[in-house]
Each structure stands twice: as structure tokens, then as C-alpha cells.
C-alpha angles and dihedrals in degrees: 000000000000116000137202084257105043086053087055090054100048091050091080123072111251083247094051090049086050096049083049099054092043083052088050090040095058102046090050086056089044092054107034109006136285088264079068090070096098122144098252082050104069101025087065080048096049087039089242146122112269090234089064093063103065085043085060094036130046091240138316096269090055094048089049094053099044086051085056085050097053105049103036081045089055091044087052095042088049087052103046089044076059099045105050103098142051123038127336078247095051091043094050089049089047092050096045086057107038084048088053098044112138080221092067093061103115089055091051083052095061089043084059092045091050113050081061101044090047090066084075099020101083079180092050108044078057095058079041095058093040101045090044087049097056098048076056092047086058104040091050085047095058089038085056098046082056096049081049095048087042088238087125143051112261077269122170099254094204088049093055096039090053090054099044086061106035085055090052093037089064100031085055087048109056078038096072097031100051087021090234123154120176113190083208096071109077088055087053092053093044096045087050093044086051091057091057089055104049098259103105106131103009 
């Protein structure tokens, strides 16, 4: 028997009803982490039934980790819109601080969530490595435009970019867990990072 809500259901596209649970799906990780992504979750979000949810998205699992995607993939997209001009220096320093930014700190929640999760979260470790791989890509991309325009040492541009973002990983890290945030930081991290480049003292 069909019912009132059954019809209002069936009066979205099913990828209309998907988008809509993705869109669900992220504000519940922004507000409360990614490991509050749960089925019932989102379907009291949607206004629909959870079984619903799994009909609309592969799996849990797969819905967890392309909410992941898409906001880590959004944060990426914002910094390097802020980071394309000026100096490689001046890139690299940009990027330090918007990374570091205590506003981003939702979106360093569900980077947290999700380095755990992903133990578990096949899916998930996957959106993990892609979306780690291409803050690298970036980084080593800035770090190579300033060993062309001789504005760095003949540095190796994956090396420094390893260490840039495994500094603000874990700063960002302890940052959401002992709420701690030290102004201070992102100049550590970019003096260091500087170092590594052949700037230290100019």
C-alpha cells in the first residue's frame, strides 16, 4: 500500500535522494565527527527510514568514507585557492597558516576520526591515502616552482613536503584532542620548513 511518505520519497531522483544523504552525511561529521556518521544518523537527518540509506548508498562504509572525500577535498580545494599567488615562500607560509587555522577545526576533527576509522574502513583508508597524497602533491609542487625560480636549495621536494604535513598533522592533532591552540605554531613549523629549504636566516 502506498503511503503519503513512500510517494514523497519517490518524488526525488534517486540521484537527487543520494546527493541528499552525502549533504546530511557531511554536516553530521562537521558537527559532531566523522564516527557520528552512523545510519540512523542520517536517515533522522534525510527524514527518512535507515534502511533507506544503504538502498541510496553502496554501504555505510562507502558513505563514511566519501563524506571524508568530500570535505577534506573542499578544505584542500579553499587553501590552495589561497595559496596560488605570491612567492613559493610566501605559498608555503599561506598554506602553514591556513592549514593550521583554529577555524578549520571541524575538518581537523574528522581527519582525526578518520585515521582510526580507516583501520577498519577499507573505503575509507583509501579516501585517507588520496586525499593525504594530494596536500603532498601540492606541497611538493610549491616546494618545486621555488628550486625553478632559485628561490630554494636543490632540496628534495617529497622529503620536505613529508615533513610540512606531518608537523601540522600532529600539531592539528593534539590541537583537537587537548584543545590547545598556540599562535605561535604555524611560525615554528614555517621557520623549520624554511630550514629545510635553505632560507634559515635571510
Amino acid at each position: 500500500m502506498e503511503t503519503a511518505a513512500s510517494r514523497r520519497i519517490e518524488r526525488k531522483t534517486r540521484e537527487e535522494r543520494a546527493a541528499e544523504i552525502l549533504t546530511a552525511a557531511r554536516s553530521i561529521a562537521l558537527e559532531d565527527g566523522l564516527v557520528a556518521v552512523t545510519q540512523r544518523a542520517v536517515a533522522a537527518r534525510v527524514g527518512v527510514a535507515p534502511a533507506l540509506i544503504t538502498h541510496y548508498r553502496s554501504s555505510m562504509e562507502h558513505l563514511v568514507a566519501d563524506t571524508f572525500g568530500a570535505l577534506v577535498g573542499a578544505e584542500l580545494r579553499q587553501v590552495q585557492d589561497a595559496t596560488r599567488s605570491g612567492s613559493a615562500r610566501q605559498r608555503l607560509q599561506g598554506l602553514v597558516r591556513a592549514a593550521l587555522d583554529p577555524a578549520r577545526d571541524d575538518v581537523t576533527a574528522v581527519w582525526v576520526d578518520a585515521w582510526s576509522l580507516g583501520r577498519r574502513n577499507p573505503a575509507l583508508a583509501a579516501a585517507v591515502r588520496e586525499q593525504a597524497d594530494a596536500w603532498r602533491g601540492h606541497v611538493e609542487a610549491i616546494v618545486r616552482e621555488g628550486i625553478r625560480a632559485a628561490e630554494f636549495a636543490d632540496v628534495d621536494a617529497a622529503d620536505v613536503a613529508w615533513l610540512l604535513i606531518g608537523l601540522v598533522d600532529g600539531l592539528n592533532a593534539q590541537s583537537v584532542v587537548h584543545d590547545r591552540h598556540d599562535p605561535a605554531s604555524a611560525e615554528v613549523v614555517i621557520a623549520a620548513i624554511e630550514r629545510e629549504v635553505g632560507l634559515h636566516g635571510t
